[in-house]
C-alpha positions in Angstrom: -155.0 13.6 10.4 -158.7 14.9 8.9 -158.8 17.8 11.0 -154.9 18.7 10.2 -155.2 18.8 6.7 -159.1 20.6 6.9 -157.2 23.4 9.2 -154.1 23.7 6.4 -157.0 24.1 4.0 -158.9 26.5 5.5 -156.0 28.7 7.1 -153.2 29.0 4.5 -152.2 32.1 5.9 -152.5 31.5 9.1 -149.8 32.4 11.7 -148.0 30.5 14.5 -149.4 31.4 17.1 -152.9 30.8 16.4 -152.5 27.0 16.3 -154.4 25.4 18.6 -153.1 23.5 21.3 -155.4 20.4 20.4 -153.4 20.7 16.5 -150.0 22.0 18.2 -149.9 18.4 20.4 -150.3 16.7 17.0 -148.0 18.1 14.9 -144.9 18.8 17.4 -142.6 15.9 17.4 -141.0 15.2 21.0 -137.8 14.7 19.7 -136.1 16.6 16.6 -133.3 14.1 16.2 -135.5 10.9 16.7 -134.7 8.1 14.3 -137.5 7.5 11.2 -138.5 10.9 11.8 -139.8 11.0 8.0 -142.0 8.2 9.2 -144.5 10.1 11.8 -147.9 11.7 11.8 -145.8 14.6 12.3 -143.9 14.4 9.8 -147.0 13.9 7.2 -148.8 16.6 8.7 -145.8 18.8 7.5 -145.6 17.3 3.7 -149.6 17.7 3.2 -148.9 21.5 4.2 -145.6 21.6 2.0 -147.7 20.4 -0.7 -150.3 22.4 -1.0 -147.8 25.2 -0.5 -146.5 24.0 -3.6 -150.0 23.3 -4.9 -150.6 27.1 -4.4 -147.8 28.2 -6.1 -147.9 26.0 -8.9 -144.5 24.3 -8.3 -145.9 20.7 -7.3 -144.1 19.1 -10.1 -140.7 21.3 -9.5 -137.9 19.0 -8.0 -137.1 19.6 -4.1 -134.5 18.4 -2.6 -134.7 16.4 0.5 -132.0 18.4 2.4 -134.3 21.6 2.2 -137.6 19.5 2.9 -135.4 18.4 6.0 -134.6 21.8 6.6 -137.8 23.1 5.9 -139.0 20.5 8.2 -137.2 21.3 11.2 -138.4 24.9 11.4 -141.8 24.4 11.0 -141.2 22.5 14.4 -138.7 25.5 15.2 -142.0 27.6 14.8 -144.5 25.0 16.6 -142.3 25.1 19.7 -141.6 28.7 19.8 -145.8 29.1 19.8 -146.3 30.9 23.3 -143.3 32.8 23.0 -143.4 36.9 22.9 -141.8 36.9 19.1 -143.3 38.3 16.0 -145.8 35.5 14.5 -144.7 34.0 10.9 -147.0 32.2 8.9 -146.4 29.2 9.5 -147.1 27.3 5.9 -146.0 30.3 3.8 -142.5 27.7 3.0 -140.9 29.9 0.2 -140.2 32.3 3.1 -138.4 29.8 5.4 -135.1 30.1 3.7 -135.1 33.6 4.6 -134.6 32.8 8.0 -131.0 31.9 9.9 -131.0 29.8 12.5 -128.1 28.2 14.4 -128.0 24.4 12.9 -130.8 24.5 10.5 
């Protein structure tokens, strides 16, 4: 968990597809739909991000709801699996843009 939340700190604009497989292993969950989800390494690798997303844009104290941290949550893994595919790279952590994106289900 140290080196996950060094890397968010040192590359908040960092894209996709320059994750390393070493992080990528760590913070991909094996199964979306898995029960407790909220309760993984995974999962707290993603809020620490989210957080300092927030941090960054001053809205740490502003309410989110769950159903878009959910949301939120499922394409950043959307993203993570989608690494070594020939698509345009996002960044990754840059949050406040994820809504801007469609995605069947999500």
């Amino acid at each position: 968990m140290k080196l996950s939340r060094k890397f968010i700190n040192e590359n908040p604009d960092i894209t996709f597809d320059k994750i390393s497989d070493e992080l990528w292993k760590f913070w991909i969950v094996d199964d979306i739909h898995a029960k407790d989800l909220h309760l993984t390494h995974e999962f707290m690798v993603f809020l620490y991000a989210y957080e300092q997303h927030l941090k960054k844009k001053g809205t740490l104290n502003s309410t989110v709801v769950s159903e878009k941290i959910a949301r939120h949550f499922t394409f950043f893994q959307i993203l993570l699996a989608i690494k070594n595919e020939p698509v345009k790279p996002l960044k990754i952590f840059d949050f406040s843009k994820y809504d801007r994106y469609k995605i069947n289900g999500v």
